[in-house]
N, C-alpha and C positions, 0 to 999 in steps of 0.2 A: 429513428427514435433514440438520443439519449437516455439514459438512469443515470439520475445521482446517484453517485456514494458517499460514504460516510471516509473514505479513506482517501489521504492525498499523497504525492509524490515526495518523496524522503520521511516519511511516518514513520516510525516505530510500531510494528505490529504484530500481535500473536496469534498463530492457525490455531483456532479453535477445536476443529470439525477436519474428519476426513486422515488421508493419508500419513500427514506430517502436524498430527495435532500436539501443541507444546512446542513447536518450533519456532522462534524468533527471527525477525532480520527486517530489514530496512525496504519497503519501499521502492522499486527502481521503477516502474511504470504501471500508468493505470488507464485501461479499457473504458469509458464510461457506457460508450454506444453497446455492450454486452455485459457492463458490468463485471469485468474482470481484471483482476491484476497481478504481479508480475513481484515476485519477493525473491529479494536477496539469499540464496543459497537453501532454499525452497523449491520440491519440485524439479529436481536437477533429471535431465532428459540426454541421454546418447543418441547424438545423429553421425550418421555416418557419412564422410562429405566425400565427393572425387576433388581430384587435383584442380583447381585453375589459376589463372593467372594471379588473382589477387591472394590465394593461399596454392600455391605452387606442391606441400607437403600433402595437403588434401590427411584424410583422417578420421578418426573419432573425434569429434567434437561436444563436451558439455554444456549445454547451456541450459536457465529455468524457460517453466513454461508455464502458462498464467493459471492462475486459478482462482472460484468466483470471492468475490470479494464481502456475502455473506459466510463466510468461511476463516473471515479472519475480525480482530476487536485489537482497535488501535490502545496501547499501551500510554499512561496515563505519564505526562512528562514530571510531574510530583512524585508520585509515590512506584511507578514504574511495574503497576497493576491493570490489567485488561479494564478494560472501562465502556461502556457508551459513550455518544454524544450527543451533544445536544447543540440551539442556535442561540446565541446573543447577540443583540446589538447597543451595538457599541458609538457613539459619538466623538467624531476624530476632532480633537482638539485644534487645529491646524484648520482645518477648512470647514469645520463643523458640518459634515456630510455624517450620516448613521452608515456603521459598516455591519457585515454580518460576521461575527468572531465563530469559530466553533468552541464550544465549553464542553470539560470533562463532567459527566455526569454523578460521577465520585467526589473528586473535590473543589468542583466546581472553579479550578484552572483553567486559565485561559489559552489556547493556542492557537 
């Protein structure tokens, strides 16, 4: 079973809620089937690797770890304020098929 989200892949978005609330960053990947996603310097986790062939030094290693994605409110490309979304459609000029836009619920920007 998928879940939509409200959030896509290179989004601008701010953690609302939880550990790292007020923190910014981009978007690197998104969960739909669990509704989770994966933020740019967000969530930063130590693992501790052994050596092998492909990382020979073996180590601590940082990387993020996902988190759910009511937890974050994508940032508004206008005014650069947490926002909702919302759906519009949109009629493409070109082939005149209706798309579905996502709209800021602030200022009613399109992206």
């Amino acid at each position: 079973m998928s879940v939509q989200t409200h959030i896509k892949k290179n989004d601008q978005v701010v953690v609302i809620s939880g550990n790292f609330k007020g923190k910014k960053g981009k978007v690197l990947k998104v969960f739909p089937e669990t509704g989770r996603v994966i933020i740019e310097g967000v969530n930063v986790r130590k693992r501790h690797t052994r050596p092998t062939q492909k990382n020979p030094q073996g180590g601590i290693v940082q990387k993020e770890v996902p988190i759910h994605a009511s937890n974050v409110m994508v940032l508004d490309p206008k005014s650069g304020e947490p926002t909702r979304t919302g759906r519009a459609h949109v009629r493409d000029a070109s082939s005149g098929k209706r798309k579905s836009m996502r709209v800021s619920r602030a200022t009613g920007e399109m992206f």
